[in-house]
N, C-alpha and C positions, 0 to 999 in steps of 0.2 A: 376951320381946317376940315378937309376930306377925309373921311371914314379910311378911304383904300388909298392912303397916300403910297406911291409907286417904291419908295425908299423903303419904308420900315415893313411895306409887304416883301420885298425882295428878300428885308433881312428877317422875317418869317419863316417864307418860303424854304432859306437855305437853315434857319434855324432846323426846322421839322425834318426836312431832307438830313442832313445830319444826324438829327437824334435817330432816324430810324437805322439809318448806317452803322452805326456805332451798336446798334440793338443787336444790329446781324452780323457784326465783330465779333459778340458773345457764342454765337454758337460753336459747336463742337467742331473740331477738336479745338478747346479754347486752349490757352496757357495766358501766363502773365503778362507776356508782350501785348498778346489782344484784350485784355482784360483794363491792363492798365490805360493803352490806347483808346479804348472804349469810356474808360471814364474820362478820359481827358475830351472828350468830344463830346459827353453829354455836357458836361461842366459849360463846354465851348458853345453848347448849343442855348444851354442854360443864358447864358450870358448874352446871347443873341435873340433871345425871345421877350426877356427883362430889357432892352434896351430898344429892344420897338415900342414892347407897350409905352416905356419912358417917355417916344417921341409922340404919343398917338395923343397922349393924355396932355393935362393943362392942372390938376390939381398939383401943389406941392409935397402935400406929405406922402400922399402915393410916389409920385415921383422918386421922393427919397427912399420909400421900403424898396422900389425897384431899383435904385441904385444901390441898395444894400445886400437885394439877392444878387445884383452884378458883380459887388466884390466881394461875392462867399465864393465865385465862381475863379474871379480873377485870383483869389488867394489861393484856391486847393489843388487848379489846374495845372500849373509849373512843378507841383509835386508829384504829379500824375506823371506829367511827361516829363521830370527826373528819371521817376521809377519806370519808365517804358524807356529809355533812351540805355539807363544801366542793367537791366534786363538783359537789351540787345548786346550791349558789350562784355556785359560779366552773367550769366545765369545762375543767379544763386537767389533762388526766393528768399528762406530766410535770413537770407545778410541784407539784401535790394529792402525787403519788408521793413526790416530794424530802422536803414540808415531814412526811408522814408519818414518810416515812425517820428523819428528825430526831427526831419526838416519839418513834418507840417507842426511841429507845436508852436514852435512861433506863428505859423499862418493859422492855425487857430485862435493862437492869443490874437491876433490882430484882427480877424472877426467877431470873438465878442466885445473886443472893444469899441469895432465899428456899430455891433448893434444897440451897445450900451451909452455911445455916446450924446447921446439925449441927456443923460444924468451928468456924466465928468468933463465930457467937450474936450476929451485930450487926442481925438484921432481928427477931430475939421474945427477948423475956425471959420468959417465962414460956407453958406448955403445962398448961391443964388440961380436965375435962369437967362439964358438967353437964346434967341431965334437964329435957326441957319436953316435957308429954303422953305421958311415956311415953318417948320418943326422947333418944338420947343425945347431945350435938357438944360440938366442941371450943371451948375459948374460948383463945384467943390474947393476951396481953399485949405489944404490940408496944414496942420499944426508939425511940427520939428518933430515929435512923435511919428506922426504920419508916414509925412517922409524917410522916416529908419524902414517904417516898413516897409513902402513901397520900394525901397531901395534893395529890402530882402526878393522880394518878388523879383528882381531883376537880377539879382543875385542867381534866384532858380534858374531863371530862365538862360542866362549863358551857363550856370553848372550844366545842365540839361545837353544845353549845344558846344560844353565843352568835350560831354562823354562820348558826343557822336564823334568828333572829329579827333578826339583822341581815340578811340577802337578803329580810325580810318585804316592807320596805318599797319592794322594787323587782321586786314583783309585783300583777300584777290580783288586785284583791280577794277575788275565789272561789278562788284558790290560797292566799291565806294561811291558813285555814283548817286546810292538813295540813299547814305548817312550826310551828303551835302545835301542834296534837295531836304535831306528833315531837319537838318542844322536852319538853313532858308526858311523856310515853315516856322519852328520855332521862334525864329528872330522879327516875325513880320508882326506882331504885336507890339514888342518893342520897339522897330522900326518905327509902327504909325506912332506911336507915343514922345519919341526922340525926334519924328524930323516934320511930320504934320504941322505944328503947330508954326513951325518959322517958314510954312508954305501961305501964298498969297490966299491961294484956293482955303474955303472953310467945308468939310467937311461934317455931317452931322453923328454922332454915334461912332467914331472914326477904329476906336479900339474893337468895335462889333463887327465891321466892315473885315478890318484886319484876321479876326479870329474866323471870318466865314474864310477865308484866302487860307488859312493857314488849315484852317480842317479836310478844305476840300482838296488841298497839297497834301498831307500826309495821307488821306484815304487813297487818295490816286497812287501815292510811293507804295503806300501797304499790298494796293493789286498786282500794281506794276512790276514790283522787286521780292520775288519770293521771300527775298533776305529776312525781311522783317518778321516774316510770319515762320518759317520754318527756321532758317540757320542757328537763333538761340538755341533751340533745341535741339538739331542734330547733330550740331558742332560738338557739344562735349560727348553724346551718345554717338559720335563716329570714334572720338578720338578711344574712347572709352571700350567701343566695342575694338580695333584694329587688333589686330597679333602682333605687333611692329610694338616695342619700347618708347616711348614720345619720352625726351626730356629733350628741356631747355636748360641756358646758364644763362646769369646775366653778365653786367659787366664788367662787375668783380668775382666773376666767376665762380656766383653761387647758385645753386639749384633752387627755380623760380618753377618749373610745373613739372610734372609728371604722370604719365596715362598709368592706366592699371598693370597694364601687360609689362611697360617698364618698372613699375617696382614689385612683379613678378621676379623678371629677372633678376636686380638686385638683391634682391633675399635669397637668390642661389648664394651667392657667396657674401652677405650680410643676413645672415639669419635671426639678427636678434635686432635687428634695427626696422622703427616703426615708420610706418607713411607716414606720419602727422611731422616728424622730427627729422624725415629725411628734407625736405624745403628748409632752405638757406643754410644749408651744409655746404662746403667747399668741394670743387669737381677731384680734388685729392684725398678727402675724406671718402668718395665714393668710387675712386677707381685708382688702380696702381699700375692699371697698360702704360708704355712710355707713349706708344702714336696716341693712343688719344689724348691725356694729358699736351701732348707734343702739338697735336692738332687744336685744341682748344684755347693754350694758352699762345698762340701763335696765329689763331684766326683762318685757320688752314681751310679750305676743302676736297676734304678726303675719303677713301671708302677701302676697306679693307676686313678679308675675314682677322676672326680674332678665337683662339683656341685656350678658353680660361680655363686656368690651373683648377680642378675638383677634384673629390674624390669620383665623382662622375662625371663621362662625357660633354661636354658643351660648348659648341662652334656658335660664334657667332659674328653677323652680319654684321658691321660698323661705319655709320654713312656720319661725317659731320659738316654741315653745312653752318657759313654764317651768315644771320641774317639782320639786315638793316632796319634799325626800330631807332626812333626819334635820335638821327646822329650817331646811336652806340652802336655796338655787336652784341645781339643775342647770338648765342653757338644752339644750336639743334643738334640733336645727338640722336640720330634713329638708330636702334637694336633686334634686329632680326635673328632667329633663333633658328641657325641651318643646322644644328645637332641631326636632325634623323636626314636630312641629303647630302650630310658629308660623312654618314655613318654606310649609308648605300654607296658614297664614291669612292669610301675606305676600301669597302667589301668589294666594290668591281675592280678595285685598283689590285687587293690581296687575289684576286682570281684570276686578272688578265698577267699579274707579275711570280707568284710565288707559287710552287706547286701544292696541290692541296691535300696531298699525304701527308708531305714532310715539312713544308712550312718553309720550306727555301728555295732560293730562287728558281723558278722554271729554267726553261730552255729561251723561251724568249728574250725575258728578264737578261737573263746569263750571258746575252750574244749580244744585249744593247751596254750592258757593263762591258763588257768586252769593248765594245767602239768605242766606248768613252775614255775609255784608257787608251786607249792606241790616239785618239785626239788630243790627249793630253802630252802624250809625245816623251811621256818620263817611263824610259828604260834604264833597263833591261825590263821584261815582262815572262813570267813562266806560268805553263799552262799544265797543271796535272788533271790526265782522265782515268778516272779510276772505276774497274770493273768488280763489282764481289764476287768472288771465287765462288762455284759452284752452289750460285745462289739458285738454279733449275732445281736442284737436288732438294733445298728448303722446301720449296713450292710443290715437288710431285712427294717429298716426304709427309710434309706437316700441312701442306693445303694453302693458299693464297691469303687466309688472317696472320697465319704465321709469318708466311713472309712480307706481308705488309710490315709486319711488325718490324724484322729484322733490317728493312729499309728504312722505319722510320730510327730505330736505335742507332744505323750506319750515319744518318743523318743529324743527330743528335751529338754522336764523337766528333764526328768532321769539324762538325758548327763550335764545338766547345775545343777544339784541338788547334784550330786555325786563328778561333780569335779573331774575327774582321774587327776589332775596336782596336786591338792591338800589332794586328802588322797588315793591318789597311789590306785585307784580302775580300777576295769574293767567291760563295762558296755557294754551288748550284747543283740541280738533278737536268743531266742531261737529257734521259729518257733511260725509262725500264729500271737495269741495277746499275748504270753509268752514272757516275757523280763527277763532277769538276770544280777544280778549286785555281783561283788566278792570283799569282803572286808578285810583288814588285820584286824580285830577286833575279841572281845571276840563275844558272844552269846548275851550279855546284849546288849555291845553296838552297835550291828548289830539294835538290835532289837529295840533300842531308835531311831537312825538314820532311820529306815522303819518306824516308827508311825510318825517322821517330813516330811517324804516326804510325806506321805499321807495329812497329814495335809497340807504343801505346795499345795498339788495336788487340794484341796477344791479349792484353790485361782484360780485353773486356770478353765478356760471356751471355749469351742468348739464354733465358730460360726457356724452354719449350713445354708446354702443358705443366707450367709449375713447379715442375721437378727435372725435368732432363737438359743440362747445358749444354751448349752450344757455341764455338770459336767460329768470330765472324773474319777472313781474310782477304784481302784488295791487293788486285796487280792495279799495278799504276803506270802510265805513260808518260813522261815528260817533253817538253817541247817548249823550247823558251827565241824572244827573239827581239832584237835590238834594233827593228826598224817597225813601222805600222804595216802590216799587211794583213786580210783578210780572215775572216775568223772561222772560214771554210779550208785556209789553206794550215793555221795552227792547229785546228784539229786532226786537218789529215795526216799531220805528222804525228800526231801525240799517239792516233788511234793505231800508227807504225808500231810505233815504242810499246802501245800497251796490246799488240799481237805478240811484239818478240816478250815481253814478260812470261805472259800464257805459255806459250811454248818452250820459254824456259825453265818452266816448273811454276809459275804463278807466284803469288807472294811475292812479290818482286818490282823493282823500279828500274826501269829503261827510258833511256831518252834519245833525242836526235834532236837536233839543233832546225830550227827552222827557216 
């Protein structure tokens, strides 16, 4: 036989090529997906160097120690790329590390028994050789033992290319792509093992051939598909860092994950309940909104603010989407926390609507309730404006703190007199010392209810500087009207009736029909 047979240098060639590959996996920034990947391709390269010498040489016992470093190779390597396949789909070093730990003790046991079996003959029965192209190997007769194992080994190797294609489905589309090309990879070892042998064609070293195909496939996916090398890792460090609440339910609609930010949230109004013991709690154990509830146990897709009951402030964002995982519904439940930009829409809403002396409705505000009642179409309607009686005299008396004051105390009777929870009124500052209040009432009873508040209003007293009282008194205008017209033209009548007041002595209630 020739020294540089063209076969077992090619499977050299890619041995060495390989092993340096997998060298340059290790560098930084390494993590366990390349770690583990890396030993899987020395192991592969491993077994690709022992399987040249195999064909180069003609002694027997050599022979067999290189078919023995081939299957330290073949036993450790499926465990390797277990643990780089569950890496990529679940990142959890020490869980990945343990469940490893586990699987190779059997693949240990089966190499020292392979090394041992000189002494007990319970892993081969039988040791012989035969020629293909020239090149000489061994063929191996394995014992019922044997075969347990090698059946384990094949066991890894679909667990391995089960975890790819089971994590397929809980990837964006354009990733799935390099979890089948690595599932292919995987499987082309056991391909040549399962379908070579019922081919015409003989092959020499066929499982070495196989394993250079499948190293030089997954280095190419690893360049090709950032996935491999980044996503393990920034998948949970995105989801981890977001501000957005991440939970899932499954499909008994128990809580399967949850980010940081969302069992933030939850500890606002579960303050005594742990992360470890919130997973696989019921979505009713964890929430009492009826839409969400409503939306998850119905499979909805929905999005609505949500304003939870605290003793403090907190709005929030509520997106729930279903999503399709092997046939079921997982529910996603995203939680956004718009507490401070619906505290600034509160705040723009209280300035564009409500005056910000007195805390009741501007002028604006006042004139859009107005329309809305008239749209409504339910009369009668009565319109009182009401003037403070020589509320100038406050102002060039006591100074403009005082009479702030005195407007806002006017504003406080009105509010507490009229009651909007109880006779459905609307009660606003028109401008300056002008107040209006809107009644569903006829003309009379407008006008009975304005002579009690007057009267009410005798009861009440200003202190000024602490010690000197002060009787606060309103003419009022009335103006009432049992068709919709404009809120330019109920005033002009009210502001009639509350001239002839004035001029009547003040203190006083006038009206005119509009």
């Amino acid at each position: 036989m020739q020294w540089f047979e063209p076969y077992p240098l090619y499977l050299l060639i890619m041995a060495f090529f390989i092993l340096f590959l997998s060298i340059v996996l290790l560098k930084k920034p390494n993590n366990l997906v390349r770690i583990f990947l890396s030993v899987s391709l020395i192991f592969s390269s491993l077994f690709m160097i022992s399987t040249a010498f195999e064909l180069y040489i003609d002694d027997l016992d050599a022979m067999q120690w290189l078919r023995n470093i081939q299957q330290i190779a073949l036993f450790l390597c499926p465990v390797f790329l277990f643990g780089f396949a569950r890496e990529i789909a679940e990142p959890n070093a020490e869980k990945n590390i343990m469940y490893m730990t586990y699987l190779s003790v059997p693949a240990v046991t089966g190499i020292i028994l392979l090394l041992t079996n000189p002494i007990h003959h319970w892993m081969r029965s039988s040791v012989t050789t035969h020629t293909v192209w020239g090149l000489s190997e061994i063929i191996i007769k394995p014992t019922p033992i044997g075969i347990i194992f090698i059946s384990y080994l094949l066991f890894l190797t679909l667990l391995a290319v089960f975890t790819f294609i089971r994590n397929m489905h809980d990837l964006p589309s354009h990733l799935r792509t390099s979890h089948l090309l690595s599932s292919v990879a995987i499987l082309l070892p056991l391909v040549s093992l399962c379908v070579l042998p019922f081919l015409s064609v003989k092959i020499p070293g066929q499982v070495a051939l196989a394993f250079s195909l499948m190293s030089v496939l997954l280095i190419f996916i690893f360049k090709r598909y950032d996935f491999n090398s980044i996503w393990p890792v920034s998948r949970n460090k995105i989801l981890e860092s977001l501000d957005e609440g991440i939970i899932l339910f499954g499909p008994k609609y128990t809580l399967l994950e949850i980010n940081q930010a969302g069992y933030r949230l939850l500890k606002r109004w579960m303050p005594r309940q742990q992360e470890n013991l919130m997973v696989g709690q019921k979505v009713d154990q964890l929430f009492t909104n009826k839409r969400i509830l409503e939306g998850i146990y119905q499979h909805l897709s929905i999005s609505f603010e949500w304003k939870v009951e605290l003793d403090e402030e907190l709005y929030l964002q509520v997106n729930i989407v279903p999503i399709g995982y092997y046939g079921r519904d997982i529910m996603l439940v995203v939680l956004t926390d718009i507490t401070e930009k619906k505290l600034i829409e509160n705040r723009l809403y209280t300035l564009a609507h409500y005056d910000s002396l007195t805390s009741i409705c501007n002028r604006h505000s006042f004139i859009e309730k107005y329309n809305t009642m008239m749209e409504s179409k339910e009369f009668p309607v009565s319109f009182l404006l009401m003037d403070i009686d020589h509320f100038k005299q406050f102002n060039d008396q006591y100074g403009h703190i005082i009479g702030d004051q005195v407007l806002k105390e006017f504003a406080i009777a009105l509010t507490e007199f009229f009651m909007p929870t109880k006779y459905c009124s609307i009660v606003g500052r028109i401008g300056g010392e002008e107040f209006g209040v809107l009644l569903h009432k006829d003309a009379v009873q407008a006008g009975e209810q304005a002579n009690r508040f007057q009267q009410k209003l005798t009861e009440h007293s200003i202190f000024v500087n602490g010690e000197q009282q002060e009787k606060i008194t309103v003419s009022i205008g009335l103006s009432t009207t049992d068709e919709p017209i404009s809120f330019e033209k109920i005033y002009k009548e009210a502001d009639k009736a509350l001239y002839q007041a004035k001029r009547a002595g003040r203190d006083r209630v006038e009206m005119i029909n509009a």
